[in-house]
C-alpha positions in Angstrom: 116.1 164.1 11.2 115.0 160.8 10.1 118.1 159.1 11.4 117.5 160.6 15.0 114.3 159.0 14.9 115.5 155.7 13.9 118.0 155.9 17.0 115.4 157.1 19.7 113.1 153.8 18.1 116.0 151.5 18.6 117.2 152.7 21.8 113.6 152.3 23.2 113.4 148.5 22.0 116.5 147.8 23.5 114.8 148.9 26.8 111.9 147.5 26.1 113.7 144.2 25.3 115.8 144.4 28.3 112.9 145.1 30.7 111.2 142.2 29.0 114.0 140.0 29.8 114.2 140.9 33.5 110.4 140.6 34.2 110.5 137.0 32.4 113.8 136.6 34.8 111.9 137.3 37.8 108.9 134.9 36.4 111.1 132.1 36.2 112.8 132.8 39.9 108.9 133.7 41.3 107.9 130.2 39.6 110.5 128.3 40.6 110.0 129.6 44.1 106.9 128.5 43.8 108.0 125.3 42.5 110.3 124.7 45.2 108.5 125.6 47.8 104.8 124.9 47.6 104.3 122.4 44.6 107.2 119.9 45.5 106.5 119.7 49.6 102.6 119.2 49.1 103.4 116.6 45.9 104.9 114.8 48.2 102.6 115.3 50.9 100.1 113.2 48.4 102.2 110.5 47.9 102.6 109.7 50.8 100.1 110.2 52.9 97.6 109.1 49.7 100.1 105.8 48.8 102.7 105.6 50.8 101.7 105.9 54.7 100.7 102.6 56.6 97.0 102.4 58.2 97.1 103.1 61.8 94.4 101.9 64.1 93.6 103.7 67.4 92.7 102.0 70.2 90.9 104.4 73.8 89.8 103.8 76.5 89.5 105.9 79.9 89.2 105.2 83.3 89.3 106.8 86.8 91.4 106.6 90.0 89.5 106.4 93.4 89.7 106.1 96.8 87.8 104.5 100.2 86.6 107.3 101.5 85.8 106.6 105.6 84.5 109.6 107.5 84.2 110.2 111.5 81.1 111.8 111.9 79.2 113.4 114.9 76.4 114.0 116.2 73.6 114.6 113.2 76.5 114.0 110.7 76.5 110.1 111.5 73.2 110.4 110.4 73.9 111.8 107.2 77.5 110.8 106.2 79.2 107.4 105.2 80.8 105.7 103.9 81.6 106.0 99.5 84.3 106.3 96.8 86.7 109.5 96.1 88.4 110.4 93.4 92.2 109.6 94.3 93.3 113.1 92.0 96.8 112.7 93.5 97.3 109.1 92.5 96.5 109.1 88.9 99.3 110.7 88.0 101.5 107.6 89.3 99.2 105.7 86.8 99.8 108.1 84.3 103.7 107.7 84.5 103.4 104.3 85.0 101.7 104.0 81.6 104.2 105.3 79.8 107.6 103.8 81.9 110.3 101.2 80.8 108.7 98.4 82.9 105.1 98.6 81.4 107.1 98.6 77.7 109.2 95.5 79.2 106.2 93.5 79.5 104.7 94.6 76.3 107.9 93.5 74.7 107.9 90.4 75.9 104.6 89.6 75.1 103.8 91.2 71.6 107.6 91.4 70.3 107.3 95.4 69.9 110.2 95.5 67.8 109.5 93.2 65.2 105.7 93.6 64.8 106.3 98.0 64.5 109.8 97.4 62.8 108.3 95.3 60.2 109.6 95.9 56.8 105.7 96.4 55.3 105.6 99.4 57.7 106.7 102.6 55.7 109.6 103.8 56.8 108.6 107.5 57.9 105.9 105.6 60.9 108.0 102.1 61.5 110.2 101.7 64.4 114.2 102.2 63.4 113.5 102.5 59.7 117.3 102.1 59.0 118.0 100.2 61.1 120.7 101.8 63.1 119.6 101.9 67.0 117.9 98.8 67.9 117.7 99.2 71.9 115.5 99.1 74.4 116.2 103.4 74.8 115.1 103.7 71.2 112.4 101.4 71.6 111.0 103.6 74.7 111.4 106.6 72.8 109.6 105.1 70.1 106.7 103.6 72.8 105.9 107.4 74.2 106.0 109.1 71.2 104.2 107.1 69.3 103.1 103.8 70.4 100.9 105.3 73.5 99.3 108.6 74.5 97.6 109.4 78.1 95.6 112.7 78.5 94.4 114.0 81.7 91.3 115.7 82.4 92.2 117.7 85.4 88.6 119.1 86.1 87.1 115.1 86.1 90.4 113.6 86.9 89.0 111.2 83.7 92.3 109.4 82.0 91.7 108.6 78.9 94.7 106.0 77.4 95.0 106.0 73.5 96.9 103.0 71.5 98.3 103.1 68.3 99.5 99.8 66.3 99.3 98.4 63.3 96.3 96.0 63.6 93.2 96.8 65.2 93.6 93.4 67.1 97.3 94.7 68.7 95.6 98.1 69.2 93.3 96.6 71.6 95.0 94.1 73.4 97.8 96.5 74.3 95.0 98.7 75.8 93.4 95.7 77.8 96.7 94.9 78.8 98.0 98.0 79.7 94.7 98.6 81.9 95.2 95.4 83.3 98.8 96.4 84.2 97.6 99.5 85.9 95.4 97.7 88.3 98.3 95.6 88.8 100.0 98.4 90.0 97.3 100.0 92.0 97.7 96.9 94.0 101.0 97.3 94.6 100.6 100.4 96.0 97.8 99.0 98.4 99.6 96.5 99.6 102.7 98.9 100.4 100.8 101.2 101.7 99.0 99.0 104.2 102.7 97.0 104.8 104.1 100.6 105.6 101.4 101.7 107.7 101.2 98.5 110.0 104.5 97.4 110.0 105.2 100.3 112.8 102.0 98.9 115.1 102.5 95.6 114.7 106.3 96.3 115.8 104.3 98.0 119.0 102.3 95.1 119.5 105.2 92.6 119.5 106.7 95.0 122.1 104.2 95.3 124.5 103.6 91.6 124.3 107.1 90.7 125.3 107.2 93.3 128.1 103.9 91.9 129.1 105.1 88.5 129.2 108.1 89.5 131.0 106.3 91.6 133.6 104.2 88.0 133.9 107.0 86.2 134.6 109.0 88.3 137.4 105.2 88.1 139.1 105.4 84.7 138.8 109.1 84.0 139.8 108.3 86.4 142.9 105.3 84.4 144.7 107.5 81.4 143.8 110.3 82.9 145.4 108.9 83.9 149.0 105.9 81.4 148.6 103.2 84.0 149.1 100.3 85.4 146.7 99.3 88.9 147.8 101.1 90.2 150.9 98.6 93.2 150.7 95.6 90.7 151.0 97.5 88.1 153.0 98.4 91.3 155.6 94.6 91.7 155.6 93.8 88.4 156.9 96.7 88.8 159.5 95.6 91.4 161.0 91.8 90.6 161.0 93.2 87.6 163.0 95.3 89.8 165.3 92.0 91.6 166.1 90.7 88.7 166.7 93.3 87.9 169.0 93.0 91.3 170.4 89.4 90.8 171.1 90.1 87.2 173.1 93.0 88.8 174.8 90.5 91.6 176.3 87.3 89.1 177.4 90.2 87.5 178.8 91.2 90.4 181.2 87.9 91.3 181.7 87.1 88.1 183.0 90.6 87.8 185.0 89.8 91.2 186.6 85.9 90.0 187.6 87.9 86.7 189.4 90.1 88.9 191.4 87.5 91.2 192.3 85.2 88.8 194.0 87.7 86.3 195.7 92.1 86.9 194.7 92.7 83.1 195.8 90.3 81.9 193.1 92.0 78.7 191.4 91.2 80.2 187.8 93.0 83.1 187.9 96.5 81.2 187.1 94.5 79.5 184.1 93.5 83.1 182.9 96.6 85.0 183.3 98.4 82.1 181.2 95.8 82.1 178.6 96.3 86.5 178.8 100.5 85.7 178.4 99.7 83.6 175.6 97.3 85.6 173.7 99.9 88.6 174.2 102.5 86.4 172.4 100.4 85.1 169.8 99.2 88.4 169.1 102.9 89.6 169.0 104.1 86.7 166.6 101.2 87.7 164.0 101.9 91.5 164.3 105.6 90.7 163.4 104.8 88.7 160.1 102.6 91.7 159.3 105.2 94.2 160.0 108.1 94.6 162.1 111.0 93.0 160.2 112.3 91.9 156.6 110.7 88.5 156.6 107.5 90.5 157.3 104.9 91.0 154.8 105.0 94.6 154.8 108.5 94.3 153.7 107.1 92.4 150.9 104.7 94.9 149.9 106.8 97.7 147.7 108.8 94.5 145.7 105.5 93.4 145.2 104.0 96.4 144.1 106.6 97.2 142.0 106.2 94.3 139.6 102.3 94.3 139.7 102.9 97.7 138.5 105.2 96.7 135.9 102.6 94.2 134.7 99.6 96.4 135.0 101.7 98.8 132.9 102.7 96.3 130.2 98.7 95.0 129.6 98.1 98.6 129.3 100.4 99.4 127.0 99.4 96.2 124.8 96.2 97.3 124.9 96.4 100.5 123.8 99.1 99.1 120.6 96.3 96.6 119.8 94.5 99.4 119.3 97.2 101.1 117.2 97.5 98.7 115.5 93.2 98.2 114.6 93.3 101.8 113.5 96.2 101.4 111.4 94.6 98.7 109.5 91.4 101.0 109.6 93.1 103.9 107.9 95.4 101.6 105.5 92.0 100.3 104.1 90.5 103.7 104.2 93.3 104.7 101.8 92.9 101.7 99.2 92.7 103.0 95.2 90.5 101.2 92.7 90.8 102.2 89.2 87.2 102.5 87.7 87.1 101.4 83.8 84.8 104.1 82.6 85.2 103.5 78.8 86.7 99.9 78.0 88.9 99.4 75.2 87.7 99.2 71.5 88.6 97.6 69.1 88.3 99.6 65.8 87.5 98.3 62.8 88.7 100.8 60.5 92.1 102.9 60.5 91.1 106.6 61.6 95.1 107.4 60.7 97.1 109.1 58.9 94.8 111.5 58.4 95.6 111.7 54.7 93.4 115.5 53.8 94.1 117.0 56.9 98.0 116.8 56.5 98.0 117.3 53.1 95.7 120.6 53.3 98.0 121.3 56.6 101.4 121.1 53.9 99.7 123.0 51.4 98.8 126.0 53.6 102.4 125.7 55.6 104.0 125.8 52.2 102.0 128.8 50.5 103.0 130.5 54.2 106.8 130.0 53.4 106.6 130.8 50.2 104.9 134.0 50.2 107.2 135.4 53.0 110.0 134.2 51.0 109.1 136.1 47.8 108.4 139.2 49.9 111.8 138.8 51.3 113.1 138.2 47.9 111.6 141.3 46.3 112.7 143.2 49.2 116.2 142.2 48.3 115.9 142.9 44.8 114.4 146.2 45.4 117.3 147.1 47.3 120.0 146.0 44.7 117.9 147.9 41.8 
């Protein structure tokens, strides 16, 4: 009896000891879980964010893009509406790209040396531009510029851009900011100008036109009265024929007067003198009717040639009127549609580095970690569970 005791006691310890050794198994996997996982990330977390990481100065600023805003009021309108700035909403996002686009990073380059001043060896190697050195092109260099260099956020409710500058130095922070303002206003410009060369080119092209057809129609005009050595055959036809009535009227006192003579005595010696003076009214009066009319030296001949190019020339000062006017209302909208950016928030310079922000990344490890590792030790279990 006693030795069946003595088994059942050793047969329990060797449970108990076995048991003891798989709990103090799954300690050591647990720990070094642990270990792996939550301990070694947020170690390193501290070093280098606490010794390692570079100071990082940031560098804002934000400004606006507007407009010329010309309205066409009427009536009580005019006397309420005017003339004032818009926000250009549309526009800033041109800006916005242009910020952040190879040729804004080309002139930085050439002017700060990009490459050498954020690919500095002092830099640490996790924040410095092409740490080993591998990829030293302009690509790299851009990718490098928008991810980390420079920063543009939009407010779309205030259409307010605010521009943010990393570097180094506080004093590289803010000149790259200045600059890269300065660059945008720049740019702004160019689009002014293009815009006003694109929407005048097209009237001034009209105004050219009509000048030449104008000068043209002047011409024929001139080259005709030269030609047939008159001025007006509509007003010179007028003057004819107010001298034909004049005629007229001559030539009928005159046959009044002739018919009086042979009335009172038909042998009187003036009636030869006023029949001849009748015959040569009659022809006079007939030579002056044909220059007015009758054939093609007439001037009523004259008269659709004529009014044909006066036509021609009324049309062409017409029509360079109306593309001077073109063209005054294309200059009138191209400076209605000018931008202006609006610095609402110059650039600063700081005076102390605001990154890496060591505590928030190292509390941001820490939690991350303790995340992976407690879903990892559920998984783990899990597994075990299983197997057992």
């Amino acid at each position: 009896m006693d030795a069946l005791v003595e088994t059942d006691a050793r047969d329990r310890a060797r449970w108990l000891a076995a048991r003891a050794r798989r709990l103090a198994a799954r300690a050591l996997r647990v720990n070094g879980l642990f270990l792996c996982l939550v301990l070694v990330p947020t170690a390193l977390a501290v070093l280098y964010f606490g010794f390692l990481a570079h100071d990082v100065y940031v560098a804002d600023s934000q400004f606006v893009v507007r407009t010329v805003q010309r309205q066409l009021p009427t009536g009580l309108g005019s006397l309420l509406q005017g003339s004032g700035l818009t926000q250009g909403s549309s526009d800033v996002y041109s800006v916005q790209s242009f910020l952040a686009s190879r040729d804004a990073l080309q002139v930085l380059e050439q002017r700060y040396h990009l490459k050498r001043s954020f690919g500095s060896p002092r830099i640490d190697a996790v924040a410095r531009f092409n740490p080993l050195g591998w990829d030293d092109s302009f690509e790299n260099l851009l990718r490098y510029y928008q991810k980390f260099i420079i920063n543009t956020d939009l407010d779309s409710t205030s259409s307010i851009l605010t521009l943010t500058v990393r570097a180094f130095s506080a004093e590289e922070a803010h000149a790259i900011n200045e600059d890269l303002l300065k660059m945008s206003e720049d740019f702004v410009n160019q689009l002014n100008e293009r815009a006003r060369q694109d929407l005048v080119r097209f009237a001034t092209a009209d105004v050219d036109t009509a000048q030449k057809q104008e000068r043209t129609a002047v011409a024929a005009l001139s080259r005709y009265r030269n030609d047939h050595s008159l001025y007006d055959p509509g007003k010179q036809s007028d003057l004819q024929l107010q001298e034909v009535g004049a005629l007229q009227a001559e030539l009928i006192n005159t046959r009044k007067q002739l018919a009086d003579v042979r009335a009172l005595a038909r042998d009187n010696p003036q009636i030869p003198a006023l029949e001849s003076r009748a015959r040569v009214l009659t022809s006079a009066i007939g030579s002056e009717m044909a220059k007015v009319a009758g054939d093609r030296s007439s001037l009523s001949s004259k008269v659709p040639q004529y009014e044909g190019i006066t036509l021609d020339r009324d049309f062409a000062a017409k029509y360079l009127e109306v593309a001077l006017d073109s063209l005054q209302q294309a200059r009138a909208n191209a400076m209605s549609q000018q931008l202006y950016i609006e610095r609402i928030a110059q650039p600063n310079q700081p005076d102390v580095a605001i990154e890496p922000k060591a505590l928030r990344n190292v509390a941001a490890t820490l939690l991350l970690s303790l995340i992976v590792w407690a879903l990892t030790s559920l998984l783990v279990a899990a597994v075990r569970e299983h197997a057992d």
